[in-house]
C-alpha positions as YAML, in Angstrom:
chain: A
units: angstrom
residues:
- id: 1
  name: UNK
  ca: [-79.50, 83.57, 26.89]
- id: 2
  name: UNK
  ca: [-78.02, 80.48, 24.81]
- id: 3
  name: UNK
  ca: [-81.63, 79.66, 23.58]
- id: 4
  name: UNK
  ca: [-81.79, 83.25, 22.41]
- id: 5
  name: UNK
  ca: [-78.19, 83.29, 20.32]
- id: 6
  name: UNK
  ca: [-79.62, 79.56, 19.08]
- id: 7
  name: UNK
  ca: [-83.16, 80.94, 17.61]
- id: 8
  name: UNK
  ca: [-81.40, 83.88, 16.35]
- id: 9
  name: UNK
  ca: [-78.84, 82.39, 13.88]
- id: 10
  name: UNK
  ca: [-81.96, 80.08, 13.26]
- id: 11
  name: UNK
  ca: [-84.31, 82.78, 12.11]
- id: 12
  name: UNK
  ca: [-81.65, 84.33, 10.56]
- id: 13
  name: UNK
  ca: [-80.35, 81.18, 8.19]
- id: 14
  name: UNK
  ca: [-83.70, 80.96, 7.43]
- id: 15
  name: UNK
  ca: [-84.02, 84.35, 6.35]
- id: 16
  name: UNK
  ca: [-81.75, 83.56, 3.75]
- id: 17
  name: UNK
  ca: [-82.91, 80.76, 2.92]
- id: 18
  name: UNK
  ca: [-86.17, 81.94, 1.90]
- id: 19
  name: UNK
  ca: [-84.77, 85.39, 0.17]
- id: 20
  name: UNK
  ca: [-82.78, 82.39, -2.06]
- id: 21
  name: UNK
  ca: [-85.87, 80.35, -2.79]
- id: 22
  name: UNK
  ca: [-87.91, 83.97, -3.98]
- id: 23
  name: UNK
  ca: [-84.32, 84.71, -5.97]
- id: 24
  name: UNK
  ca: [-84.73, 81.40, -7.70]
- id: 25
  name: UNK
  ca: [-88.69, 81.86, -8.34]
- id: 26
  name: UNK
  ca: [-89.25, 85.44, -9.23]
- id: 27
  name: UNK
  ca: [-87.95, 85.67, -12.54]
- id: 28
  name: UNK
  ca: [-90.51, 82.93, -13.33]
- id: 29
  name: UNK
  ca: [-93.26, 84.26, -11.49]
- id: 30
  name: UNK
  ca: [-92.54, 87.65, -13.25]
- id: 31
  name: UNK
  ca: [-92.79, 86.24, -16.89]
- id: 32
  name: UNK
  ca: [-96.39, 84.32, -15.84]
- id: 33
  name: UNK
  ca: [-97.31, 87.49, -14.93]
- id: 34
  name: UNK
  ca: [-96.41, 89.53, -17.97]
- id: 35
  name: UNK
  ca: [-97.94, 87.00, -20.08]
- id: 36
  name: UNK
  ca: [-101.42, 87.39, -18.62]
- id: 37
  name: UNK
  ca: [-101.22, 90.87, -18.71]
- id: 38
  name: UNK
  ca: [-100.35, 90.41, -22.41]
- id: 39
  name: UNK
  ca: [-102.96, 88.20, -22.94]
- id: 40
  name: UNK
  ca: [-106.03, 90.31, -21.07]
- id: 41
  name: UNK
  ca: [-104.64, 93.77, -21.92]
- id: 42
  name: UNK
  ca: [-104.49, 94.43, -18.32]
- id: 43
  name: UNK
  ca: [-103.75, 98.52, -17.65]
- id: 44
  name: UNK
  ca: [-101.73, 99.29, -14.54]
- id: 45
  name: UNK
  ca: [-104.46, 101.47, -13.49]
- id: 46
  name: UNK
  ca: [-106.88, 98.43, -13.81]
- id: 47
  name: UNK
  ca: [-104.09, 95.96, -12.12]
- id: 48
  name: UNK
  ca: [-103.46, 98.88, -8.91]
- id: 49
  name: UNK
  ca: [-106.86, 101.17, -9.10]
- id: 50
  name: UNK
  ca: [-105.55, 103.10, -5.87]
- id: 51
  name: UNK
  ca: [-101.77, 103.62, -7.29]
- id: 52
  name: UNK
  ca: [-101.21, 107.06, -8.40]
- id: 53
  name: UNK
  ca: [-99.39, 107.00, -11.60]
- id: 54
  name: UNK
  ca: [-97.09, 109.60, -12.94]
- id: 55
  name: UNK
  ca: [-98.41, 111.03, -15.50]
- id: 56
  name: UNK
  ca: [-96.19, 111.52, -18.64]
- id: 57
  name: UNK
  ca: [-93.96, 115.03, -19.44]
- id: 58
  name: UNK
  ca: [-96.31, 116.57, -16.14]
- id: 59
  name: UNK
  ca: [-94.38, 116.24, -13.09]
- id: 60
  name: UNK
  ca: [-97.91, 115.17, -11.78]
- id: 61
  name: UNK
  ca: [-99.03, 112.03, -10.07]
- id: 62
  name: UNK
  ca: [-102.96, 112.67, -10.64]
- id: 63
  name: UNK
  ca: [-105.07, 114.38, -12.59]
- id: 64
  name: UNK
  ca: [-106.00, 118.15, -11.33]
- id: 65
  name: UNK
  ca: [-109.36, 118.49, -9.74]
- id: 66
  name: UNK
  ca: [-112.18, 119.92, -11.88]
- id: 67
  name: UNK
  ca: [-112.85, 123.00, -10.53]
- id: 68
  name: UNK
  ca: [-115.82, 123.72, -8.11]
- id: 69
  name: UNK
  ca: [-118.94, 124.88, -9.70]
- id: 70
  name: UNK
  ca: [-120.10, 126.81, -6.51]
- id: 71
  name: UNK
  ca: [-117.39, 129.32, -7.12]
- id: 72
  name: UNK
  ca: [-117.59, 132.47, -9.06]
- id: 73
  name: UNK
  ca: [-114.32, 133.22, -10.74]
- id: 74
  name: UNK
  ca: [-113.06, 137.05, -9.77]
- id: 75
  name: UNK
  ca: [-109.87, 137.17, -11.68]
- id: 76
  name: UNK
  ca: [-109.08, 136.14, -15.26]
- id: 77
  name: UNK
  ca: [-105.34, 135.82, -16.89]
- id: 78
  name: UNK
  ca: [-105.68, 136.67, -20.33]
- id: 79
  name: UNK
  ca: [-102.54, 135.57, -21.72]
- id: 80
  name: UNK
  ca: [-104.04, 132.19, -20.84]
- id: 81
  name: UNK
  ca: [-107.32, 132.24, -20.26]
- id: 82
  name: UNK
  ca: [-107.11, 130.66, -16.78]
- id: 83
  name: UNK
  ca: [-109.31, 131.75, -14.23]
- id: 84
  name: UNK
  ca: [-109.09, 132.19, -9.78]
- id: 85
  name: UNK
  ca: [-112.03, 132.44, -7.20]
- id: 86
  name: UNK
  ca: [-109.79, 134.07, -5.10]
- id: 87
  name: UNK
  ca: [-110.55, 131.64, -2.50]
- id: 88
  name: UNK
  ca: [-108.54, 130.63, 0.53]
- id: 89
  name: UNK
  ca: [-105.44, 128.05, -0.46]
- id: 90
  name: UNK
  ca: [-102.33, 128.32, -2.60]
- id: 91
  name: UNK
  ca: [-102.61, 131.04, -4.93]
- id: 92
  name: UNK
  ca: [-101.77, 129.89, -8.66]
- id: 93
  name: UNK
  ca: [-98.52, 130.46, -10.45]
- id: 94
  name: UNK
  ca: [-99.62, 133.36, -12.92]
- id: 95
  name: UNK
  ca: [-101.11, 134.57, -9.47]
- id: 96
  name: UNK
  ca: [-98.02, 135.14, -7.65]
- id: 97
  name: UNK
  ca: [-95.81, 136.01, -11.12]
- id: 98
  name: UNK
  ca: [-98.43, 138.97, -11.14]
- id: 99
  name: UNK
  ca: [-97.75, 139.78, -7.59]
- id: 100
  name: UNK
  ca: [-94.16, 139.67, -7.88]
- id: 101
  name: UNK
  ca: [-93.94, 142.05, -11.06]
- id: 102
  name: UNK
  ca: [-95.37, 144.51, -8.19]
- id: 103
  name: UNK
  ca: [-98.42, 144.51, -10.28]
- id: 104
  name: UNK
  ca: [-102.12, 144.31, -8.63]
- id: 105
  name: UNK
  ca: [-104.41, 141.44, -8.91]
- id: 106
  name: UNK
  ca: [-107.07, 143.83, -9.01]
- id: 107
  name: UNK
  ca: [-106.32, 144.80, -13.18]
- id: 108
  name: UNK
  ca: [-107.32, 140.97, -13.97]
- id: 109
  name: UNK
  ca: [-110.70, 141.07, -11.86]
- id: 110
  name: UNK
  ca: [-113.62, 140.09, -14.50]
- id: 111
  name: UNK
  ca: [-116.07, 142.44, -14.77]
- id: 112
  name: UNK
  ca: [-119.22, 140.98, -13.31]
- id: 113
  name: UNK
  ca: [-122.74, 141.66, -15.19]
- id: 114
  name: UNK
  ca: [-124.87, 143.74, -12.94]
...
């Protein structure tokens, strides 16, 4: 059991030991970095391809998916122009605003050509 207490306050001096010597170092290390990414221009979408970034004023983290071209759109809002399948998932906002004004979908269904 003493070899245990022993290796522990070992491992743990040397924990901070080593969060020290990255104190010391990172402010350094950060500026190299900043410079190259100065110098090349680097985007942080071209430094971390797979990080999602936030994009600006949207409350989103990606871009929306395009929608599917498979799918015939059955309802239209025309306040705004957007457009639903109708399909199984989460039914959009103006959907559901509709819905909750008591108000059926069935008024915004686009009139298909025969």
């Amino acid at each position: 059991m003493e070899d245990y207490r022993s290796l522990k306050e070992q491992y743990d001096a040397l924990r901070e030991k080593v969060a020290a010597a990255r104190h010391a170092l990172l402010a350094t290390v950060i500026a190299e970095m900043q410079t190259k990414i100065e110098e090349f221009d680097i985007s942080p979408e071209e430094l971390f391809p797979n990080l999602k970034m936030a994009r600006k004023g949207t409350g989103e983290t990606s871009p929306r998916r395009p929608p599917r071209k498979d799918r015939v759109m059955k309802y239209r809002n025309p306040a705004t122009g957007e457009e639903w399948s109708g399909g199984p998932g989460r039914k959009p906002k103006w959907v559901l605003a509709i819905e909750g004004r008591g108000e059926s979908i069935e008024t915004y269904r686009i009139k298909q050509a025969p």
